[in-house]
C-alpha positions as CSV (number, residue, x, y, z in Angstrom):
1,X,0.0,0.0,0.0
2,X,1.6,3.0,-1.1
3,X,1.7,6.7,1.2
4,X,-1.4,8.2,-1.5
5,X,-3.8,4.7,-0.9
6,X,-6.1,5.6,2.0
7,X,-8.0,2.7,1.6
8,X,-7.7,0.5,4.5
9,X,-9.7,-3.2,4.4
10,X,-11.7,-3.5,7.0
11,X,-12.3,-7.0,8.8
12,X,-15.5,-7.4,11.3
13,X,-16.0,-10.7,12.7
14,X,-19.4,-11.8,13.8
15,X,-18.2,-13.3,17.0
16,X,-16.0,-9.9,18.4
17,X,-18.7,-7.3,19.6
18,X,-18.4,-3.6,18.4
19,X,-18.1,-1.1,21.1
20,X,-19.8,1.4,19.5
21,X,-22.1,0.5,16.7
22,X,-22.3,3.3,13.6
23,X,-25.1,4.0,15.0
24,X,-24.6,4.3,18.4
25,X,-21.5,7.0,17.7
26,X,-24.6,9.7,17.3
27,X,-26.0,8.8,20.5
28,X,-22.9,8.9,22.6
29,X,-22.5,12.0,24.7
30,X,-19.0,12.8,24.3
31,X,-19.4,12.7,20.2
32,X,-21.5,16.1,20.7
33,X,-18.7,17.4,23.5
34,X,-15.7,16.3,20.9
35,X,-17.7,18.1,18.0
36,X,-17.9,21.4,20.5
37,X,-13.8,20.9,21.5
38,X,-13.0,20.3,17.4
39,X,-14.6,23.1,16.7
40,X,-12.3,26.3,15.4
41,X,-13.9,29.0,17.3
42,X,-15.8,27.3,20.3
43,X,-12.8,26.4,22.2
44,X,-11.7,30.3,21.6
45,X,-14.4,32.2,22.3
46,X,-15.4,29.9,25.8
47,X,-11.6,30.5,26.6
48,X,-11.8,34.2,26.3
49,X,-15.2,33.8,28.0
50,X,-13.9,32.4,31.0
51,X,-11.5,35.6,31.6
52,X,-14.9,37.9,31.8
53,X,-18.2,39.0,30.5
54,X,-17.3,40.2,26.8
55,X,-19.7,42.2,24.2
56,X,-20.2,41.0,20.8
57,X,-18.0,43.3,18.9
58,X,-15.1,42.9,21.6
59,X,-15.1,38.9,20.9
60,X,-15.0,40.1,17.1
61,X,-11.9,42.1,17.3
62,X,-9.9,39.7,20.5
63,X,-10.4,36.8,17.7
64,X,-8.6,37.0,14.5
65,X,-9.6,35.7,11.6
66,X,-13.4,34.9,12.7
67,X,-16.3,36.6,10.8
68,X,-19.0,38.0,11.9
69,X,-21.6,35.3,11.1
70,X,-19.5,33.0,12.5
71,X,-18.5,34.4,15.7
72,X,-22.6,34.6,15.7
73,X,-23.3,31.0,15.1
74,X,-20.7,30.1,17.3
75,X,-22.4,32.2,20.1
76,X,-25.8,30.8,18.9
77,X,-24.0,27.3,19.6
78,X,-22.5,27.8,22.8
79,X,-25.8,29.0,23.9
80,X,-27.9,26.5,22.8
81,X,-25.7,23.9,24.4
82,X,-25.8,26.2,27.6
83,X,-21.7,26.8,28.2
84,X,-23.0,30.6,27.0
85,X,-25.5,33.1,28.5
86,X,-26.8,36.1,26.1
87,X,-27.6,39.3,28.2
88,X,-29.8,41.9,26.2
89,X,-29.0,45.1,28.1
90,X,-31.8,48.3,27.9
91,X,-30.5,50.8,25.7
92,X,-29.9,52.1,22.5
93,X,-28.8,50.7,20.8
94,X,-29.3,47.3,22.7
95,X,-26.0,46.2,24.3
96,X,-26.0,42.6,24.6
97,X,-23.3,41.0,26.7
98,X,-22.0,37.0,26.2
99,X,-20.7,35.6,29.6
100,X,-19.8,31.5,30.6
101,X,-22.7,29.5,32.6
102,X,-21.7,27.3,35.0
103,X,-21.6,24.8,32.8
104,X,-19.0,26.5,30.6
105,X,-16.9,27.5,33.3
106,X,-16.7,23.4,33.7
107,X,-15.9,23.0,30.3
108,X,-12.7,25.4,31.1
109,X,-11.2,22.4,33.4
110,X,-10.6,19.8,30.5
111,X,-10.2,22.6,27.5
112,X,-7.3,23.9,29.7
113,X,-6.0,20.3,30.3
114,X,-5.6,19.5,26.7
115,X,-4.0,22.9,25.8
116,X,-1.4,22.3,28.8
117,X,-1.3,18.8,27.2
118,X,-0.1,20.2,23.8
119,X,2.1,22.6,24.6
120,X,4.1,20.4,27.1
121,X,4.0,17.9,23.8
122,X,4.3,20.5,20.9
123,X,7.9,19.2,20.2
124,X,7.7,15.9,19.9
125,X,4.2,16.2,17.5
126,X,6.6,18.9,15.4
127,X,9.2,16.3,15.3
128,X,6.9,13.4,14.3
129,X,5.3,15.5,11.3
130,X,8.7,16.1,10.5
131,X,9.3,12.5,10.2
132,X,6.3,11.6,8.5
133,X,6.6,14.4,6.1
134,X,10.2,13.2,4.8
135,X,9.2,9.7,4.6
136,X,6.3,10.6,2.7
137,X,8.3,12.5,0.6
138,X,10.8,9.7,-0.1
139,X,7.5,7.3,-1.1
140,X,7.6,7.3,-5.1
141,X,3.8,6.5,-5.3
């Protein structure tokens, strides 16, 4: 099998059970929590969250590269999945204000633990691309 062929065979015997069915992936909590954590923006915006209370256009300009729509669904997201509160404040025009839950703020605890995780191992993933990469570019496919 050469480095281009992604195509891996895939044996499933009858008699070995299947921890998670295809089916069952959808229905497993964490999938929904991983989808949140893969996520681009989410993990940035509940990061800045968790420092304070932030306004719509100040999340817009402390993340760079998001758009506004995005940064929007992203907010819509969070909320939805309660890690985010929306606060419509009286004036004009209306401020609204973004802040954590409690629930987010306990989403901080393993977000933080991975990011520790990676930089303490930010070398040694840079040094196995490195490898990968040259042996892939020794592969004549």
């Amino acid at each position: 099998m050469s480095v281009g062929n992604t195509e891996v065979p895939v044996v499933i015997r009858a008699d070995i059970p299947l921890p998670i069915g295809v089916d069952d992936h959808r229905a497993c909590p964490a999938t929904d929590v991983l989808r949140r954590v893969g996520d681009r923006w989410s993990v940035l915006v509940v990061m800045l969250l968790g420092r304070r209370s932030y306004r719509f256009n100040e999340l817009h300009r402390a993340i760079e590269g998001i758009s506004q729509r995005m940064l929007t669904l992203t907010l819509r997201s969070l909320e939805r999945d309660g890690f985010v509160s929306r606060t419509v404040h009286p004036s004009v025009p209306p401020g609204v204000e973004y802040a954590l839950t409690d629930l987010g703020h306990t989403f901080l605890v393993p977000i933080s633990a991975v990011a520790e995780w990676a930089a303490a191992h930010d070398r040694e993933i840079d040094a196995a691309r490195a490898r990968y990469d040259g042996a892939a570019g020794s592969v004549n496919p």
